[in-house]
N, C-alpha and C positions, 0 to 999 in steps of 0.2 A: 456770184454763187453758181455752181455747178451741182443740177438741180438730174441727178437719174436715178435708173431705176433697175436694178438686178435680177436679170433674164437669167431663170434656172434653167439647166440644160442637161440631157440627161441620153447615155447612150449606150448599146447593149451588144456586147459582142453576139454573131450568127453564131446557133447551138447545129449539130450536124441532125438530120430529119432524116429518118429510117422512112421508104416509100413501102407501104404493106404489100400493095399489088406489088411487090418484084416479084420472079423467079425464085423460087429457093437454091441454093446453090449446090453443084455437085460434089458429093461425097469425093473427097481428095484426102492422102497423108497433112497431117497436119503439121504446116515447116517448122520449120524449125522457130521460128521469129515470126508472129503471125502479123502482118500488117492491115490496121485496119482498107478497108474499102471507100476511096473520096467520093462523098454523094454531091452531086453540085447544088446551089444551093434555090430553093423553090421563088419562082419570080415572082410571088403574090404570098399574101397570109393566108395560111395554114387553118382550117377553122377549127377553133378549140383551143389555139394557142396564145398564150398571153401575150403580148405586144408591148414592147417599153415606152411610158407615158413621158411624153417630150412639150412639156410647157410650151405653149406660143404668146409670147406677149401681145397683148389685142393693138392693133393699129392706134399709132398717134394722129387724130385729127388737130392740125394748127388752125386755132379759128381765125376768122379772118378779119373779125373787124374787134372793138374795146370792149362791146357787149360780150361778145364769145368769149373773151379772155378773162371779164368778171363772171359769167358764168361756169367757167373751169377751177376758176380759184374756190368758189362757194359749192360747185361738186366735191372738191377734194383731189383732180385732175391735174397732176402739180405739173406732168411735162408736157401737155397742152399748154396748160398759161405760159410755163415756159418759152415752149415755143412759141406762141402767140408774140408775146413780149418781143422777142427777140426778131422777129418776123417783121411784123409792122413798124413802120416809119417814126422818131422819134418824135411824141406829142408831150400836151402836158400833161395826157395821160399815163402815160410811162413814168413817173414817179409814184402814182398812187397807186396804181396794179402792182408795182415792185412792191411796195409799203405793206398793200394787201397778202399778199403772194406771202413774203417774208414774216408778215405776225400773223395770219391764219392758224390754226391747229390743226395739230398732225402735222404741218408743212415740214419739208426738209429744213437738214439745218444750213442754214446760212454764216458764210464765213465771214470776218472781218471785217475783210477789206472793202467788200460789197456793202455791207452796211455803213462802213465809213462814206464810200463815194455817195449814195443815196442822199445819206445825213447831210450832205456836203450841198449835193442841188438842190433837197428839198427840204431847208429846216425847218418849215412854217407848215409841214404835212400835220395834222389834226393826230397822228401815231408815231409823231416825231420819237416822241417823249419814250414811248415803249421801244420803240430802236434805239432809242441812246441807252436803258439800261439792257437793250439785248446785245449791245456791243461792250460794256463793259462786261455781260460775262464771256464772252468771244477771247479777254484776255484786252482789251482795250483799256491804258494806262490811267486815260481821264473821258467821262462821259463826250461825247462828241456834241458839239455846239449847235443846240437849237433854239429857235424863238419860244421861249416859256409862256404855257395860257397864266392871264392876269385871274384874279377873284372875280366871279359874279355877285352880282345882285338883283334881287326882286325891283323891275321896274313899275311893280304897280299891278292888282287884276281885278278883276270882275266884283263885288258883293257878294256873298253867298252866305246863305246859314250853314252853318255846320256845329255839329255834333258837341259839347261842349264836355272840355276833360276833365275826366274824375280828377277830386280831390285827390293828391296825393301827401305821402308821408302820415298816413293815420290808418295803422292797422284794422282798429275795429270797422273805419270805414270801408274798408277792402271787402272785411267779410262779408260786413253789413249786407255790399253792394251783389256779393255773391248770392245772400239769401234771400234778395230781394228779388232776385230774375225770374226765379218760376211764378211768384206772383206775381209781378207786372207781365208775362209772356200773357199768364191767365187771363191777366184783367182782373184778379182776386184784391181788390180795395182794400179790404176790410182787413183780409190777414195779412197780406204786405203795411198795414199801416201798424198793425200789431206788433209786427217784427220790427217793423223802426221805432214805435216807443217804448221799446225795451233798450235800445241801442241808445238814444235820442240823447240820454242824460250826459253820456262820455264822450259824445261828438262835438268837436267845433260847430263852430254858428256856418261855416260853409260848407261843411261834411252834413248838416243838418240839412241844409237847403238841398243840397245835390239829393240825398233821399227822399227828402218830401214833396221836390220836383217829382219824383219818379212815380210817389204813390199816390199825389195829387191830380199826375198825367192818368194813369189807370182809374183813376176814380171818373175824370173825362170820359173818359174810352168807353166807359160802360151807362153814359149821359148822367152821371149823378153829380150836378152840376154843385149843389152844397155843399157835397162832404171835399170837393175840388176844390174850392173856394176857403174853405176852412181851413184846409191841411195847411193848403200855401201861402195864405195870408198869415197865419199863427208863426209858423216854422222858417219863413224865409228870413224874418226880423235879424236884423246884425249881418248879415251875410254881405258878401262880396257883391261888388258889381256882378260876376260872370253867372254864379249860381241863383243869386239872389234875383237876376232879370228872367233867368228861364223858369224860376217858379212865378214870379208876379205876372207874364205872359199867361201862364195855365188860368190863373187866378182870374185874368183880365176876359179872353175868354168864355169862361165860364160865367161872368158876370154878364156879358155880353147875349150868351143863348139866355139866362134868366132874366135880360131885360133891365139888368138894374143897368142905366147907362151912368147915373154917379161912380159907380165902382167899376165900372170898365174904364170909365174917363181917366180914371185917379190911376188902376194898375198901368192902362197902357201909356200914359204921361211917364211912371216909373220907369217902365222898357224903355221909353224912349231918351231920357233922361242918364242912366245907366250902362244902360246895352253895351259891351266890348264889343259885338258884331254889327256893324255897319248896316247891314240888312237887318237885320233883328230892332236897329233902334228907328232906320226909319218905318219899318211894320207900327212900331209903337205911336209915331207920330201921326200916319194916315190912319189905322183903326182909334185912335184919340180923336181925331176929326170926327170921324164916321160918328164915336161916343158926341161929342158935343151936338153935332147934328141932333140927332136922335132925343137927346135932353133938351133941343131947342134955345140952343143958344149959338148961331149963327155968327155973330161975332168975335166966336172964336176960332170960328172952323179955319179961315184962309192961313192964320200964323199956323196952323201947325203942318195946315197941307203946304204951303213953303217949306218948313223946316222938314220934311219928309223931300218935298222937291229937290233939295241943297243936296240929294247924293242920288245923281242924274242916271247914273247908270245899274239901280239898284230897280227891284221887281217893285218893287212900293214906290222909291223915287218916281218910275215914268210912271205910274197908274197916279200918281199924284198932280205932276207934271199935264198929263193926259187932264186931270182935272179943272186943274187952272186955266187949263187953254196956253200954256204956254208951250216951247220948243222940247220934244222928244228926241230928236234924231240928233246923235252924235257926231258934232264938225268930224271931216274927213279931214283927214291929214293933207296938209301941203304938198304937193309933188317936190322929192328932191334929187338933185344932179348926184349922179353916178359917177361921174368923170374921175372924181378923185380914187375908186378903189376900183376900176375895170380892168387894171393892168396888176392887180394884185395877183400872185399864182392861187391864192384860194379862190376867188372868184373865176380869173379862167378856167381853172379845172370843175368848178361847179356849174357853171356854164355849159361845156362839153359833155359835163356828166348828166346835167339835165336833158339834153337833146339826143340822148342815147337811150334812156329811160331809167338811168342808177337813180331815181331819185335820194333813195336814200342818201347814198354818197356825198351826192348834191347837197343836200341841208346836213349832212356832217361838216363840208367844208366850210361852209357861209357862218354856220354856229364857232366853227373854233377858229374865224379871221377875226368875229367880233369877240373874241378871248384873246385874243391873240394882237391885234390894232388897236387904233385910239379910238377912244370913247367919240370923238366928232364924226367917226366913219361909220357909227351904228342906222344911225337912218339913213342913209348911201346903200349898206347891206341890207338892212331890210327892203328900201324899194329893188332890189336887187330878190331877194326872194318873193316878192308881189309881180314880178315882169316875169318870173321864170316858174310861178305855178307852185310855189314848193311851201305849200301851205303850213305843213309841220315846223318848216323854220321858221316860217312870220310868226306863230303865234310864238314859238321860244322867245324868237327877239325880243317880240311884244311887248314879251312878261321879264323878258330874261337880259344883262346887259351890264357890262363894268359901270363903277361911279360916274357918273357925269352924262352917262346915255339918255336921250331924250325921247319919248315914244309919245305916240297919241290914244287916244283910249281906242280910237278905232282900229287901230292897227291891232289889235286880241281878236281881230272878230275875221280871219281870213276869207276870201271869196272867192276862189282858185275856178277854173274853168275848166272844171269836172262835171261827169253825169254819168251815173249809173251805166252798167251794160246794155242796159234793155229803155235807155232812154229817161227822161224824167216822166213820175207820175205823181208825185207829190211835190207838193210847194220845197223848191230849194231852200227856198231860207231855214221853213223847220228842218228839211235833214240837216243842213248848217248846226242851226240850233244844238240839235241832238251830240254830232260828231263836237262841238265845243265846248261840252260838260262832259261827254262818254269820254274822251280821248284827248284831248286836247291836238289835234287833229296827227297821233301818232299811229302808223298804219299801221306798225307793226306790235304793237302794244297788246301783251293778253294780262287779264286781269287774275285778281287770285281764284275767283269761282271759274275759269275756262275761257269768258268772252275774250274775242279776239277782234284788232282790229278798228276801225275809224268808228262805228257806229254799233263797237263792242256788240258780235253779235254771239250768243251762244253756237256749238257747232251743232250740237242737236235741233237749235231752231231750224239753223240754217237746209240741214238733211231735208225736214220736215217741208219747210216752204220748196225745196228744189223736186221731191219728191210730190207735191200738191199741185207742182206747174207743170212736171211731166219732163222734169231733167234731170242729169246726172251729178253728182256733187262729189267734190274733192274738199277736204277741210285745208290743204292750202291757198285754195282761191280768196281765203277769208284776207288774207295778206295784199291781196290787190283791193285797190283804191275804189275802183270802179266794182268788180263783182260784191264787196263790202255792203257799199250803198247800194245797191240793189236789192240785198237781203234786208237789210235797213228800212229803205222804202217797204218794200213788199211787206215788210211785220208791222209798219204802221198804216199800209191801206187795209191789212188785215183786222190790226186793232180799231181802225174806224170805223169797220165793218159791222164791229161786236155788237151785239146787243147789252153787253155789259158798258159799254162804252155811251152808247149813241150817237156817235159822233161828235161827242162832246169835245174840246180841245181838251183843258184838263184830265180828262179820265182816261183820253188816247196817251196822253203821256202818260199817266199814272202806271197806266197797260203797258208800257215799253217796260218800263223798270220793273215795273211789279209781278206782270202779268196778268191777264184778263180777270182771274177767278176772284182773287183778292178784290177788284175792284169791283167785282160784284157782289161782295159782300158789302162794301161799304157803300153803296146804293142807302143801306139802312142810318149814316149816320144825317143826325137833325139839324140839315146845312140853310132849312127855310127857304131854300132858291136860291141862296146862293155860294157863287164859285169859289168865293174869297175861302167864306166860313168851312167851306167843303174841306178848300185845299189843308188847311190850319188845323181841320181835324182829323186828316188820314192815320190813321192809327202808327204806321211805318214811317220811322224818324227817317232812315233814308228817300223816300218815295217824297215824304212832305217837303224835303228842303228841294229835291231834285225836279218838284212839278214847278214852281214858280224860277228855278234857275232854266226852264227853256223853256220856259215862256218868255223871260228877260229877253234870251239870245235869239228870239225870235224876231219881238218888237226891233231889239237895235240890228238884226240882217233888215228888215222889212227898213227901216228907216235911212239904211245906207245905202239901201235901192232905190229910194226917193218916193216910198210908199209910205201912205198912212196906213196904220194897222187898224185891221178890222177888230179881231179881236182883243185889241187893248180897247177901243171904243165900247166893245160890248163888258167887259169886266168895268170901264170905269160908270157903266148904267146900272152893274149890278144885272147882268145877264150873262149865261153860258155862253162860251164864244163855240164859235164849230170850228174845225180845221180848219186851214185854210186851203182853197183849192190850188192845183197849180198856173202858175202864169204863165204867158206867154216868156220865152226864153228870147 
């Protein structure tokens, strides 16, 4: 492709310049044909007079190394890259700068034949796909021949509680669920429970349960542990596993702060027993322990804190685990040979691209070889993105991976050999933790509320903290890895700081996601000392699922370092854990 750019040019013919200081001239017959007078013409401008604007196209800098040349592509500086391209020596770079260069926006248009040759050397590029249908509108007869990405699939991830979906296909349940929000926002029990027994009669038994979960939770929220217990126990009857677990939870619970331990024992055996979410059923099986403890029957407690153990990598699994005195720490992955995909072109060019600083580029390439190769080369490529730091694409791989890909549970939990700008000050593992529930370690990821980045930071936080440390702020630095974590760290030495907090670990997380004020209100909820019941009753369904998922991803960094955790030791005494300080690096 012939990639320029159209220098306007612009030029004014000399008008003739009357000098005022001349002589006036002598009265003479007037000839016959009077010819003007040639004034020559003045060797500088005239002042006053208009000058004709002569466009200068601004100088082309050719950069000179791959960086410079992705840096002109992502300005918009189409005949630098160009020149660049063309300048520098052929690498394996020179196909994906083309690549880039070529589908960028706004770029020039690119002819045919160039995308053909391209297609030709590099049909295994991650934007293959998008140049083969930009060449068939070029007028190209048949799409030009590239390596097609195969289907993914979910390799496997983490526990977590999450959010559990409305019933659908039942109108009045829609509305119901609409009329219910300003009283459950309220905390108003009493008339949110009014509004669903009016509704109550025409609902399915799982549209029932999903509302009486709701009005049963608010009845909690305001410590009215009977009318919580009533609602959910009466209304869940018939209902599904999914609905039917998240009200017997509330129910179990509430049993629980009243002390009756027969009916905590009984709801949380339901949970456990039921539960679609893996974390939710073993919560049911280690709070079922804690129940039979407490009713004095010891003989029951070790089968259920097993069966809670049996999902190792869950926030209840290790606080179980942590119980038993058995193994917490998740086996590390076997080291495996590379030998087989190091001559692959995705791998050399993410290699190169690594060592340049594209990262991104880099885990673009590694992600679309393992689309793109056989499923036996997937843990080749990942340890391939564990050697070269590119933490974003281990954890895709991790999780992400054609049929037959084999991963280890460790491999989700990346450990790249990063640090903040300003150095470490808090325990890596928690920022780890953090960046592995905020982001899934995507740098460039902003979320729908603004956060941006690994450790999703607001950009207003961020101002804040840069303006409190006595520096200057750019809301692009949120985009780098390193200034990210920094601000990350810095709002969690902040929130330890809190008096809202106390340094509690719990409430420091609670304070990331929530922010401090919230969590000072709920200082007021009836947790008896302890962290567990705290966490379980944070009013904020997001906050409550998000403090025990990094806590999890804490314990298992802390276990892949070959540490025991502090804080799992003090949650499985039934004590508030403190942060953890930072280690020696």
């Amino acid at each position: 492709m012939t990639i320029s750019a159209i220098l306007l040019t612009a030029a004014a013919a000399a008008q003739p310049v009357s000098d005022p200081l001349a002589p006036l001239p002598q009265a003479r017959p007037a000839p016959i044909a009077a010819q003007p007078i040639p004034v020559a013409p003045t060797p500088y401008p005239v002042i006053g007079q208009p000058q004709p604007y002569v466009p200068v196209a601004p100088p082309i800098v050719v950069p000179r190394d791959w960086r410079g040349v992705f840096a002109a592509i992502r300005g918009g500086r189409w005949l630098e890259a160009q020149a660049g391209i063309s300048a520098l020596p052929p690498s394996v770079l020179t196909p994906v700068a083309k690549a880039e260069l070529y589908t960028a926006r706004n770029s020039p248009t690119v002819d045919l034949p160039r995308l053909q040759m391209l297609l030709a050397e590099a049909p295994d590029l991650p934007n293959a796909d998008q140049l083969s249908r930009m060449a068939v509108t070029r007028g190209a007869l048949t799409p030009p021949s590239i390596i097609p990405a195969r289907r993914t699939i979910g390799l496997g991830s983490a526990p977590t509680r999450y959010r559990a979906k409305p019933v659908s296909g039942e109108p009045l349940a829609d509305a119901l669920r609409a009329q219910l929000d300003d009283y459950v926002k309220a905390n108003d029990g009493p008339n949110a429970e009014a509004v669903f027994l009016g509704q109550a009669p025409y609902l399915s038994a799982n549209a029932r349960a999903e509302a009486a979960q709701r009005v049963a939770w608010t009845y909690y929220s305001r410590n009215d542990d009977f009318n919580a217990r009533r609602v959910a126990d009466y209304w869940r009857q018939g209902a599904g596993p999914e609905w039917g677990s998240q009200a017997a939870w509330v129910s179990a619970l509430a049993a629980w702060r009243m002390n009756d331990c027969n009916a905590a024992s009984r709801a949380f055996k339901e949970v456990a027993s039921t539960a679609v979410q893996r974390e939710l059923s073993a919560g049911g099986y280690y709070w079922a322990a804690r129940a039979e403890q407490m009713c004095r029957r010891p003989q029951s407690v070790q089968g259920l804190l097993k069966a809670a153990a049996a999902s190792p990598e869950s926030f209840y699994g290790l606080i179980a685990r942590e119980t038993l005195g058995t193994e917490t720490r998740l086996p590390r992955s076997a080291p495996v040979s590379t030998a087989q995909v190091e001559n692959y072109g995705n791998i050399r060019r993410a290699v190169e691209l690594a060592r340049i600083g594209e990262t991104a580029l880099a885990e673009q390439m590694l992600r679309h070889q393992a689309k793109i190769g056989s499923p036996a080369d997937h843990g080749a490529i990942l340890e391939i993105a564990k050697r070269l730091h590119l933490a974003g694409a281990q954890y895709w791989l991790g999780t992400n991976g054609q049929s037959g890909a084999r991963v280890a549970a460790a491999d989700r939990y990346p450990m790249p050999a990063w640090a903040p700008a300003g150095g470490w000050r808090v325990e890596p593992a928690l920022a780890f933790a953090h960046i592995t529930q905020e982001s899934n370690w995507r740098s460039g990821v902003v979320s729908p509320a603004g956060a941006v980045g690994l450790m999703q930071v607001m950009p207003g936080t961020a101002a804040s903290l840069a303006r409190s440390n006595g520096l200057g702020y750019s809301s692009s630095t949120l985009y780098d890895p390193t200034q990210n974590m920094e601000y990350g760290q810095s709002y969690i030495e902040k929130m330890r700081a809190s008096s809202y907090t106390g340094g509690q670990l719990p409430k420091v997380i609670a304070s990331y996601n929530a922010g401090p004020l919230p969590v000072g209100r709920w200082a007021a909820i009836p947790d008896r000392g302890d962290p567990l019941l705290w966490i379980e009753s944070v009013p904020y369904w997001e906050t409550r699922y998000y403090i025990p998922a990094v806590m999890r991803n804490l314990w298992v960094y802390e276990g892949l370092k070959g540490r025991d955790s502090e804080s799992l030791k003090a949650v499985v005494q039934h004590r508030w854990p403190a942060v953890p300080g930072a280690s020696a690096r």
